[in-house]
N, C-alpha and C positions, 0 to 999 in steps of 0.2 A: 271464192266467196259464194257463187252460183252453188258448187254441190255442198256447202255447210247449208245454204237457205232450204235446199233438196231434202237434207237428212232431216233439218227440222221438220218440214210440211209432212215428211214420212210420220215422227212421231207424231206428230199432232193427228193424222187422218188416223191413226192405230188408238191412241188415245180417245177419241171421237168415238169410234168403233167400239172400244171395248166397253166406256160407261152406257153406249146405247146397248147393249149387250147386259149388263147390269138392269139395265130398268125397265126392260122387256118382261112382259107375265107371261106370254105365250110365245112357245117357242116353235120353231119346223124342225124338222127333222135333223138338218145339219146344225141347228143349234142347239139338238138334246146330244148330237154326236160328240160336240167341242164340249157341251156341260159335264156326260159325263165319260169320258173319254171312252166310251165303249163305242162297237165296229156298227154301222147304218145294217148290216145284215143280221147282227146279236141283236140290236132293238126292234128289227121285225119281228124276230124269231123271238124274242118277248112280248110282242106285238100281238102275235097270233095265238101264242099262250096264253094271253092275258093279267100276264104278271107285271105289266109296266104301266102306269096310269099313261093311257094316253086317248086322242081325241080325233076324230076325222069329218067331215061333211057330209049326210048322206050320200050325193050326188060324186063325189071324189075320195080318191082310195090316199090322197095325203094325211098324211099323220100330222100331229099338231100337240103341244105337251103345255101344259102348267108346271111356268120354272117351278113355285112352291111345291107342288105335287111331285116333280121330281127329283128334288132337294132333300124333301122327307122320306121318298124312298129309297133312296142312298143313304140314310143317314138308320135309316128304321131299327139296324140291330146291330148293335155296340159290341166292338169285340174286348175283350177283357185282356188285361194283360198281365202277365208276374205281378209288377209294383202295383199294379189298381188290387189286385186281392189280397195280397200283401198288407198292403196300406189299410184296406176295407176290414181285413180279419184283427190285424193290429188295434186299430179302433173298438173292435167289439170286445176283445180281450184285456183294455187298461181299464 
């Protein structure tokens, strides 16, 4: 009975976690890691490029991201696939 009660209170603290994780705007570091499963050392090194929208304090070298900002940079350029131009060229041609 004890470890059924266990496994519940597991899902529920991971359940807990995940919607706070959802309705967070700002994230740290290891939470743009988990968003966009890319390596803490590729988002520096996007970092320092300046090809990742992201945010720090003057006083402190921590990184900090806007989930929507980095949502729309993942998402920024569509890749196309057989049936989308297929489909797209079909349409232009009936």
């Amino acid at each position: 009975m004890e470890e059924k009660i266990n496994k519940i209170e597991n899902l529920l603290v991971k359940l807990i976690e995940k919607l706070n994780f959802q309705q967070k705007e700002i994230l740290n570091l290891d939470e743009a890691v988990k968003l966009t499963s890319l390596k803490k050392s590729y988002i520096y090194k996007l970092n320092h490029e300046g090809k990742i929208p992201s945010y720090s304090y003057s006083d402190n070298s921590r990184l900090y991201f806007k989930k929507a900002e980095l949502e729309k940079w993942m998402t920024k350029t569509k890749r196309f696939y057989k049936e989308d131009v297929e489909r797209n060229l079909g349409a232009i041609f009936t």
